[in-house]
C-alpha positions in Angstrom: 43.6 181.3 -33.9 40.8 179.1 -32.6 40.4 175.6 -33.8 37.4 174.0 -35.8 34.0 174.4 -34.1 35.5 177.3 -31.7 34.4 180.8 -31.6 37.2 183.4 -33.3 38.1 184.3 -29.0 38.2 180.6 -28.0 36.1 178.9 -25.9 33.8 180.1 -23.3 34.5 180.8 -20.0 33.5 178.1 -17.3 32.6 175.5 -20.0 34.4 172.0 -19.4 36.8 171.4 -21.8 37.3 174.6 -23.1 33.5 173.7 -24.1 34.9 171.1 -27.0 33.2 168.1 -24.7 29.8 170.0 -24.9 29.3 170.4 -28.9 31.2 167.1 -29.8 28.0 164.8 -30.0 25.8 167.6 -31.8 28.9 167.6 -34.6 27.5 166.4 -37.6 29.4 164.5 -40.0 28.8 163.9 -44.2 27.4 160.6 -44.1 24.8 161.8 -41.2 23.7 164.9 -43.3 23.2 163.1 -46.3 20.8 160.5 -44.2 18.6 163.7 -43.4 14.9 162.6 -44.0 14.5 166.6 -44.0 16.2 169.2 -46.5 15.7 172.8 -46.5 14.8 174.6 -49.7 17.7 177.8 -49.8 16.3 181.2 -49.7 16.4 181.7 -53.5 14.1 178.5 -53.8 11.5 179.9 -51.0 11.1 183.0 -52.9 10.5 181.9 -56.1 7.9 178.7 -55.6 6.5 180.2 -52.4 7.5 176.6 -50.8 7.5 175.4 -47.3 11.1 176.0 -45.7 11.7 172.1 -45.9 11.2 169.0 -48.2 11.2 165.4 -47.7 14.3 163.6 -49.6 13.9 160.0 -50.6 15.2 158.0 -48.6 18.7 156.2 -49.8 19.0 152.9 -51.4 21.0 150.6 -49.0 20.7 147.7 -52.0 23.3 146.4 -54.5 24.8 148.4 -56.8 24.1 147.6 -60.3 27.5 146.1 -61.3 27.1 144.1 -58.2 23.7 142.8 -59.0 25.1 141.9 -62.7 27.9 140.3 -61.6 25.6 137.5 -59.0 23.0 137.3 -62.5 26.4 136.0 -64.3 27.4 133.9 -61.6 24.0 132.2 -61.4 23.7 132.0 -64.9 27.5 129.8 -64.9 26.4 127.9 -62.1 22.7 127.0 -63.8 24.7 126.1 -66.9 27.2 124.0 -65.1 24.4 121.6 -63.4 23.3 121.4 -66.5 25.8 120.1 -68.4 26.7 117.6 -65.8 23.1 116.6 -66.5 22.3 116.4 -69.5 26.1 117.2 -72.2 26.5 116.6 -75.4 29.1 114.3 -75.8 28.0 110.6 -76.3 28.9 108.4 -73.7 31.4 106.0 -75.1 30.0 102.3 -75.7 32.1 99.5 -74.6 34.7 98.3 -76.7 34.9 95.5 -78.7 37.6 92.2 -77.6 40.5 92.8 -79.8 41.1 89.4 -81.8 44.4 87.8 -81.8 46.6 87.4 -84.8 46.5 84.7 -87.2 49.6 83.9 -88.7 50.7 81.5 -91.5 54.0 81.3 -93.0 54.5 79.2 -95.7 57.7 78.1 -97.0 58.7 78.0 -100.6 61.7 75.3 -101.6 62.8 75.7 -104.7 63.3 73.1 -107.8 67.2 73.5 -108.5 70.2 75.1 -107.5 69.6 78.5 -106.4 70.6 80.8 -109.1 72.7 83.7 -108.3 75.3 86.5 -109.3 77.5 89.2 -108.4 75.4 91.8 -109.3 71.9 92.7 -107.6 70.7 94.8 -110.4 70.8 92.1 -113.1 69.0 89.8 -110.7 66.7 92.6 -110.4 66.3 93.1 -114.3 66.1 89.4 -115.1 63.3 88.4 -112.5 59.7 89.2 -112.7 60.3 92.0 -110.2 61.9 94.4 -113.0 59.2 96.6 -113.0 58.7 97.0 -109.2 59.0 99.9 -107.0 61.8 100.7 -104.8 61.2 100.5 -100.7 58.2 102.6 -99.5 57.1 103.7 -102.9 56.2 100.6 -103.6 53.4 101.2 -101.2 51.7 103.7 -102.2 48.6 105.1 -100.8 45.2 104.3 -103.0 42.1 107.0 -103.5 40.1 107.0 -100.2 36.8 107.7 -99.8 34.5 108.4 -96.7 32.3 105.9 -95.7 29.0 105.7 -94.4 30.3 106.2 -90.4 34.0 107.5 -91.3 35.2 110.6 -92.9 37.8 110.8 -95.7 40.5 112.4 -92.9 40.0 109.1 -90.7 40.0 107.0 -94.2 43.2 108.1 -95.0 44.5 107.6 -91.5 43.7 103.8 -91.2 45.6 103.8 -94.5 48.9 105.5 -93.5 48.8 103.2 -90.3 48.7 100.4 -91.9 51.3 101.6 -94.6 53.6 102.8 -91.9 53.2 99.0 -90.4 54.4 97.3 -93.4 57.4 100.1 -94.6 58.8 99.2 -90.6 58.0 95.5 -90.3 59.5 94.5 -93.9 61.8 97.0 -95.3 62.9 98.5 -92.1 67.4 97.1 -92.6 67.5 96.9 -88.6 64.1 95.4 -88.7 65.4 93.0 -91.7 68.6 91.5 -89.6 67.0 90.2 -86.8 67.1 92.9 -84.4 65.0 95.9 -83.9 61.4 95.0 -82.9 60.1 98.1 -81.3 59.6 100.3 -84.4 56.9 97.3 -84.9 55.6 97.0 -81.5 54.1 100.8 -81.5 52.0 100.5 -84.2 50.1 97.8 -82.1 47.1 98.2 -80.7 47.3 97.6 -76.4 45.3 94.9 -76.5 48.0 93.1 -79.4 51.1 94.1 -76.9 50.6 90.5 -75.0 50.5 88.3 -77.6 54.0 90.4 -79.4 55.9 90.0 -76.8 55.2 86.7 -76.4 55.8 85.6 -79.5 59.3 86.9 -79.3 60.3 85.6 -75.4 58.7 82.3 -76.4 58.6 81.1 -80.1 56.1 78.6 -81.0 54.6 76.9 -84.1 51.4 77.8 -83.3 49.7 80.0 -85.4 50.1 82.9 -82.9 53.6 83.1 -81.3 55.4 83.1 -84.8 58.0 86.3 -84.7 57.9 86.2 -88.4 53.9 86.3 -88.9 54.4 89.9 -87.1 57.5 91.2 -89.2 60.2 89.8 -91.6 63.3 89.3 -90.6 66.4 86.9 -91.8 68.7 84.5 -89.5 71.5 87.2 -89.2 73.8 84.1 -89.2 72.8 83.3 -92.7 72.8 86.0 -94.7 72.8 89.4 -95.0 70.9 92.4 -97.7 73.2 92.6 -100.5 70.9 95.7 -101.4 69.0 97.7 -98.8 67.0 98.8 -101.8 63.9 96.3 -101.5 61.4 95.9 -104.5 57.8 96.2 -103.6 54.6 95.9 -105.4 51.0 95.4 -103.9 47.6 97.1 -102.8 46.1 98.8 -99.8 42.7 98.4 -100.0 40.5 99.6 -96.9 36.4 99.3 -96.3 33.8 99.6 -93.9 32.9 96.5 -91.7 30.5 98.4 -89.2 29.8 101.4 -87.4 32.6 101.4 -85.5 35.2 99.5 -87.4 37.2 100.3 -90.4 39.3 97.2 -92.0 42.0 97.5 -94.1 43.6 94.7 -96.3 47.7 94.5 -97.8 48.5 92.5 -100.5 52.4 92.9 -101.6 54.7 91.0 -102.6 58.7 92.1 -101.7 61.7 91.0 -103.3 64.9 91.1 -101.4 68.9 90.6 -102.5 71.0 88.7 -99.9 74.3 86.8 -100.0 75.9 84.7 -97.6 76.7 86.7 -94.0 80.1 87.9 -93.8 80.3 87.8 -97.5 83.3 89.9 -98.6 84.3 90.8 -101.9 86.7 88.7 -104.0 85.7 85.4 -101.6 83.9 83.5 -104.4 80.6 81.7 -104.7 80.1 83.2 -101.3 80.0 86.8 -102.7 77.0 85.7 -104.5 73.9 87.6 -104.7 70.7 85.5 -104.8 66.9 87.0 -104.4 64.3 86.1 -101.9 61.0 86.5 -102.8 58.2 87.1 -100.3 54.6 87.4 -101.1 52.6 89.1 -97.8 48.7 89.6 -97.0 47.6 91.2 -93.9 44.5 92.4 -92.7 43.8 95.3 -90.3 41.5 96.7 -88.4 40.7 99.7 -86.8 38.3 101.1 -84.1 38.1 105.2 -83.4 40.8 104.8 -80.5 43.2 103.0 -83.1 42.6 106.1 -85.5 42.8 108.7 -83.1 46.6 106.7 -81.0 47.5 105.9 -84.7 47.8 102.2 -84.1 46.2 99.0 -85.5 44.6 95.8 -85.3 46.5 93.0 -86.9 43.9 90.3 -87.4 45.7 87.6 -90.1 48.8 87.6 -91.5 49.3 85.2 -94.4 52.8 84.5 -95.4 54.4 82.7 -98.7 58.7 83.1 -98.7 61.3 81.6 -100.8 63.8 79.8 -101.5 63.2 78.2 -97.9 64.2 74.7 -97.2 60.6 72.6 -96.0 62.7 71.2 -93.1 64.1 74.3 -91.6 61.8 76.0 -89.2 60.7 79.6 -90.1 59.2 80.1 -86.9 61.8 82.4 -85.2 64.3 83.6 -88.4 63.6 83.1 -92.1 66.7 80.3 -93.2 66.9 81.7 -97.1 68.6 79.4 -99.1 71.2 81.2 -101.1 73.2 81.5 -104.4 74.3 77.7 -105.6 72.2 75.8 -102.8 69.7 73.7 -102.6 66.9 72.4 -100.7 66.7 68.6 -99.1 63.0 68.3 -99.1 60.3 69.8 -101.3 56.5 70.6 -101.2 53.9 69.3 -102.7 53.0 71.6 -105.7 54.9 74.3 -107.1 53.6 78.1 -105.8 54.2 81.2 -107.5 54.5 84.0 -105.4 53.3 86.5 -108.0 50.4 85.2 -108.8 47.2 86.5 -107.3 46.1 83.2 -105.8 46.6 82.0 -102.2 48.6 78.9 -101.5 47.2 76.3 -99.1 50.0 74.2 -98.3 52.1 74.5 -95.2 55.5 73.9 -97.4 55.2 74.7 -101.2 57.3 74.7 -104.5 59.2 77.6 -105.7 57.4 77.9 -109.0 60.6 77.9 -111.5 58.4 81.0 -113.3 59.7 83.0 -110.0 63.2 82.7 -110.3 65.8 84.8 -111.7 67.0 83.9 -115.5 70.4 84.0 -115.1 
């Protein structure tokens, strides 16, 4: 049988090749057919219409196809869009932000009139002081109405308010925070700018209105006493407002009473086993930008301390020195303070009004 192209008896005699050289370049393949300018009409088609034997085809398009030529529209559409937004994008280019203040501090101690009064039992303290009716840790700081204001919504309100809530729960009721020796619960809530001036103040203690370890948080001389009740009673306000723009301020006012006794009180030991109160009246103010809202930090601007029973000739810089059940203090201020009342104290040693003591 003959192969494609070959007649039924084989090639020809005498042609080169078996004659397969000869017809090779006359063999015509699909894509050479379909190029034809030329097409002839089948015999059915002549008869019918009377037409020439031939017609002229169109000639092919050699262009993109039309997924091709939607695919470069979408590609010049992203690139068109993406100059553009490196242009001219929505997003407001952020202003430079404002010098973060350093703290303020004042701490104020309170010596007392008399002996210290004291007993075994925390909760009688408790009932016979004018802290009866305070709250107990945390919920004694509880979170007021908030309201948007003209430049911040209720959602970053509230959040100014929990950050400066969450500040004063760790930096005054925290128990590790309270003996003298975590610090770093504190430290986070800071704002970057703040982290300096901290750790400063604990490294290098100073006097100074700015390096005071207990202007930041409260915390007793371990070697002194100890909580005789890790159940602190609080009372106070969170008030927050609007000072510009593109600051919110929030302002504490509480005032925390603590139960301590002498450290390494143990029962049955005596006067030692004592339970006294210390009473510590506390205003802060706050402040946040939109970066402190969004890292959930905060600004601490002042912090305005009054704390007794303190001796006036012990230094509260470092440690709070409380005096405890039965003692008494060698040197006392100049006018009796009350730390319940709503009034701010000026002096840099006060009296502990007798008003704010325990009947006992």
């Amino acid at each position: 049988m003959g192969g494609p192209g070959n007649p039924p008896e084989g090639p020809a005699e005498g042609a080169p090749g078996g004659g397969e050289d000869e017809y090779r370049s006359v063999v015509f393949d699909e894509s050479f057919v379909r190029a034809a300018r030329l097409q002839e009409f089948s015999a059915q088609e002549r008869i019918a219409d009377h037409a020439p034997a031939v017609r002229r085809r169109r000639p092919l398009r050699r262009g993109l196809s039309r997924q091709a030529l939607v695919l470069v529209l979408l590609i010049a559409v992203a690139f068109g869009t993406a100059i553009y937004m490196g242009v001219r994008h929505p997003y407001q280019t952020p202003a430079a932000r404002e010098p973060v203040e350093p703290l303020r501090m004042t701490v104020i101690p309170l010596s007392p009139e008399g002996k210290v009064p004291g007993t075994a039992d925390p909760a009688y303290l408790y009932e016979h002081s004018p802290a009866a009716q305070f709250r107990t840790g945390a919920e004694g700081v509880p979170l007021p109405a908030s309201r948007r204001t003209a430049h911040f919504s209720d959602s970053q309100v509230v959040s100014a308010l929990t950050t400066a809530k969450d500040y004063i729960v760790r930096s005054a009721l925290d128990p590790e925070v309270l003996t003298g020796g975590e610090v770093r619960a504190v430290r986070v809530l800071l704002d970057a700018d703040q982290l300096d001036q901290f750790d400063q103040s604990f490294a290098r203690p100073t006097a100074d209105g700015r390096h005071a370890p207990t202007g930041w948080l409260v915390r007793f001389d371990p070697s002194r006493a100890e909580l005789a009740d890790r159940k602190v009673r609080v009372q106070g306000t969170l008030q927050a407002a609007e000072a510009d723009a593109s600051t919110l301020e929030v302002t504490a006012d509480h005032t925390f009473v603590y139960a301590l006794r002498a450290a390494g009180s143990r029962s049955g030991s005596g006067d030692k086993d004592e339970v006294s109160l210390f009473t510590l009246r506390r205003e802060l103010h706050f402040r946040f930008d939109r970066d402190d809202l969004r890292l959930h930090q905060a600004q601490l601007v002042v912090s305005y301390v009054q704390a007794g029973p303190l001796s006036c000739a012990e230094d509260s810089t470092n440690h709070l020195r409380p005096l405890l059940a039965g003692q008494t203090a060698k040197e006392g201020g100049p006018a009796g303070t009350d730390p319940y009342a709503t009034g701010g104290a000026t002096a840099l040693c006060g009296t502990l009004a007798t008003s704010a003591q325990p009947k006992v």
